[in-house]
C-alpha positions in Angstrom: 13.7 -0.8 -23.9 13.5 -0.9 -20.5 12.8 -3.9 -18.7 11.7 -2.9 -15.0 8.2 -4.2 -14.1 6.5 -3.5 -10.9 6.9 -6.5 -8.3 3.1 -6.2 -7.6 2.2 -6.7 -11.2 5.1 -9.0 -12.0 3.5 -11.4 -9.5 -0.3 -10.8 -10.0 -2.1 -14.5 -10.3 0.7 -16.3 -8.6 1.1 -14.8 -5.5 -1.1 -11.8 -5.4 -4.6 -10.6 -5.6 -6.2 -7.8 -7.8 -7.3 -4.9 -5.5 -10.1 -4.4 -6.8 -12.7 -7.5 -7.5 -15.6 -7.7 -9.5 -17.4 -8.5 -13.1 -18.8 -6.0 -15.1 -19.4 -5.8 -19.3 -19.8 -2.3 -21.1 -20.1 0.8 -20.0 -20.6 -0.7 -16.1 -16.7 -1.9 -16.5 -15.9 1.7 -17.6 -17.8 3.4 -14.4 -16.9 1.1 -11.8 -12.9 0.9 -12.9 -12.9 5.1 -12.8 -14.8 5.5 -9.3 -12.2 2.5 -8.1 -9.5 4.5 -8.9 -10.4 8.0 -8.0 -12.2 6.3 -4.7 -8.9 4.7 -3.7 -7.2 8.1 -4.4 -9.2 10.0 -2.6 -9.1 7.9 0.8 -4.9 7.5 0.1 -4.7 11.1 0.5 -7.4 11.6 3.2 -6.2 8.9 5.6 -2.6 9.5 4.8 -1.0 9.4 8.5 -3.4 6.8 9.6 -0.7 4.1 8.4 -2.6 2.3 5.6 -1.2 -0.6 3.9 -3.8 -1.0 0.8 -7.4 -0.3 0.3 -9.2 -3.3 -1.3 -12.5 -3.2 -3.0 -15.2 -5.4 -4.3 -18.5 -5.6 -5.6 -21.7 -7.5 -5.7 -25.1 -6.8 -7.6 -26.1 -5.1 -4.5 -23.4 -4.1 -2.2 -19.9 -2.7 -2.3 -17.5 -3.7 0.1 -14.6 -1.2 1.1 -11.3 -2.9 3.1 -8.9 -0.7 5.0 -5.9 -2.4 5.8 -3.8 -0.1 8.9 -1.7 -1.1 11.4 -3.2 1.0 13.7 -7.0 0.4 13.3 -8.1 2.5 16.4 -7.0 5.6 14.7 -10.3 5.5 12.1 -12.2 3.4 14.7 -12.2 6.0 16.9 -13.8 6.2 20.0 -17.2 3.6 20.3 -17.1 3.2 16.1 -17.7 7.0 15.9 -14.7 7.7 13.2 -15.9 4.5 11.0 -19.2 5.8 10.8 -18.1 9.1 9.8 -15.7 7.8 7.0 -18.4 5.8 5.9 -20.8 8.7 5.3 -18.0 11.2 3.7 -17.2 8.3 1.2 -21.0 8.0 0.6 -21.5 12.1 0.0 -17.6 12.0 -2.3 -19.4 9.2 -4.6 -22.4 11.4 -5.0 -20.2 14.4 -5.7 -17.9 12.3 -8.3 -21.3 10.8 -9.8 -20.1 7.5 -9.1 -22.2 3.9 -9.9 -23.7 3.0 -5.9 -24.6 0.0 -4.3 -27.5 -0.2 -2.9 -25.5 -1.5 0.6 -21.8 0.1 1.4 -19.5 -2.0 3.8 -16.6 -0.5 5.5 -14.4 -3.4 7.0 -11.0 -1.9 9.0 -8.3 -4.9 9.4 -5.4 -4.8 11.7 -2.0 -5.3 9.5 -0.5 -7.7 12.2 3.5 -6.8 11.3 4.0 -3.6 10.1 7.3 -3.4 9.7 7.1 -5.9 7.0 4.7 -3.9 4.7 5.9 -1.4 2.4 3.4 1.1 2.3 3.6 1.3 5.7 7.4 1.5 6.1 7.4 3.8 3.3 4.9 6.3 5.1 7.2 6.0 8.2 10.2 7.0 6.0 8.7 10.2 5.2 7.3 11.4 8.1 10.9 11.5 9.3 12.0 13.0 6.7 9.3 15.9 6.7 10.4 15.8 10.9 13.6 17.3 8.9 15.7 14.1 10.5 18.8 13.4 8.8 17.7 11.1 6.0 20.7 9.0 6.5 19.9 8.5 9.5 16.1 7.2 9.0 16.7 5.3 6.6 19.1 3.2 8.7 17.3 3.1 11.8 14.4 1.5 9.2 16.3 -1.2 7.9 17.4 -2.1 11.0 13.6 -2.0 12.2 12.3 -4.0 8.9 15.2 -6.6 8.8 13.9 -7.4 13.0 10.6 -8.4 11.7 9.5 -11.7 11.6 10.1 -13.2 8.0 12.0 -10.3 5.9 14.8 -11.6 4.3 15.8 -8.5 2.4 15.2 -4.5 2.2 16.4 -2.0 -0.2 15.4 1.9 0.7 16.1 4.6 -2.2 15.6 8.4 -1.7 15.8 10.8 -4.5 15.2 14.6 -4.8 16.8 17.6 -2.8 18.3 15.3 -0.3 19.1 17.3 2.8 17.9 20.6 1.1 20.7 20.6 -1.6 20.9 22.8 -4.8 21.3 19.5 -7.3 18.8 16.2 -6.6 20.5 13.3 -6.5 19.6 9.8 -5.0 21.0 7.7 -2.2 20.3 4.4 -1.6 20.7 1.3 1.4 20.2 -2.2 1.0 20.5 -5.2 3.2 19.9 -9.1 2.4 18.0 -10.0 -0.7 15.5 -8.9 -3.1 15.5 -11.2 -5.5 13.1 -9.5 -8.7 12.6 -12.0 -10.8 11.7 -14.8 -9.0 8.0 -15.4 -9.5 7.5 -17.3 -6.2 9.7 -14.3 -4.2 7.3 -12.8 -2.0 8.3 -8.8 -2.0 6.5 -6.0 -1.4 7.1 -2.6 -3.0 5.5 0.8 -2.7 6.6 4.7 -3.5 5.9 7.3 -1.2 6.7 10.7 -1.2 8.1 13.1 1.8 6.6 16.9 1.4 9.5 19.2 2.4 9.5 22.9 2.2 12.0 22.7 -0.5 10.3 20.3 -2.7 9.3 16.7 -2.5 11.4 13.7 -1.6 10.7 10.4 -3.9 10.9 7.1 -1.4 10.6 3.6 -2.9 10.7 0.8 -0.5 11.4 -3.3 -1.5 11.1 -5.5 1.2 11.7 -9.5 1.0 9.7 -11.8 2.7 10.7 -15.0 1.9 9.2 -17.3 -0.6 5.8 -19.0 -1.0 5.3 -22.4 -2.1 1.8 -23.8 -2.9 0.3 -26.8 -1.2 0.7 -29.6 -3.2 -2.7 -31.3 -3.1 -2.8 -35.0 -2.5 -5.0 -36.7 -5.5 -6.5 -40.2 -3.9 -6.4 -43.0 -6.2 -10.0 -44.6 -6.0 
């Protein structure tokens, strides 16, 4: 048996958040998990290049709130709001066309991811499009360590590639580490994420670790009446 969980899931409760949040029973539970997913599918693939670090959802009884976490929130801005708007009305006509359960309100919110270089998804976006750049892959992935172990707070980063690396006959996988990533500590804050580069020769897998320290929680001071 294999015993490799996903650092997101391995640390859900303690130190991270579901992505999508809301209460539902029956059959409302069933419709509003699927259009979550196929929803947060669907913008993944249409913003892709926009630098996205996660898409959160939640719901109300009578509104559903969209968040779009980017380092660079000017590029679905756009100019005077006009590229929000229009985001907002495609998601609106791709929910009628899935049949999906609607709010009667939609919110879009756009947040600013204020270091970059320490998310994952981000990092791991930046990775490919070097790679589909046809960079040497040796190369990026050196010159993004070096970028993500500058931030403020990493600790640790580990990069591996796999697939036709550099266009060759057999796939293999290549790999680059630096610092820490310490899996199974529960209060190790690390982000992970796979990406994948689109190269005329077949697709490159990415997956990206990145330490950022560890979180401690506020010990609360009981007064003694």
């Amino acid at each position: 048996m294999s015993k490799i969980v996903h650092p997101y899931a391995h640390r859900l409760i303690q130190l991270r958040d579901w992505k999508s949040r809301w209460f539902a029973d029956g059959q409302k539970y069933v419709d509003f998990l699927k259009g979550d997913v196929l929803l947060r599918e669907w913008l993944e693939k249409k913003l892709r290049g926009f630098y996205v670090s996660v898409i959160e959802i939640e719901r109300s009884q009578k509104s559903t709130r969209i968040m779009i976490k980017t380092s660079r929130p000017g590029l679905i801005i756009g100019r005077s709001g006009e590229g929000a708007v229009k985001l907002k009305d495609e998601i609106m006509k791709k929910m009628e066309k899935l049949k999906l359960t609607k709010s009667e309100e939609l919110k879009l919110d756009i947040v600013e991811v204020q270091n970059p270089e320490a998310d994952a998804s981000i990092v791991g976006f930046m990775i490919a499009e070097g790679l589909e750049k046809r960079m040497p892959y040796r190369r990026v992935i050196k010159q993004m360590i070096e970028k993500v172990m500058a931030a403020r707070g990493v600790q640790g980063a580990r990069v591996v590639l796999s697939g036709r690396l550099g266009g060759a006959e057999i796939a293999r996988t290549e790999e680059l580490k630096k610092g820490s990533i310490p899996l199974q500590t529960f209060r190790a804050d690390i982000d992970f994420k796979r990406e994948k580069a689109h190269l005329p020769y077949g697709d490159v897998g990415i997956k990206v670790w990145i330490y950022r320290g560890e979180i401690f929680a506020d010990k609360k001071k009981v007064e003694k009446n």
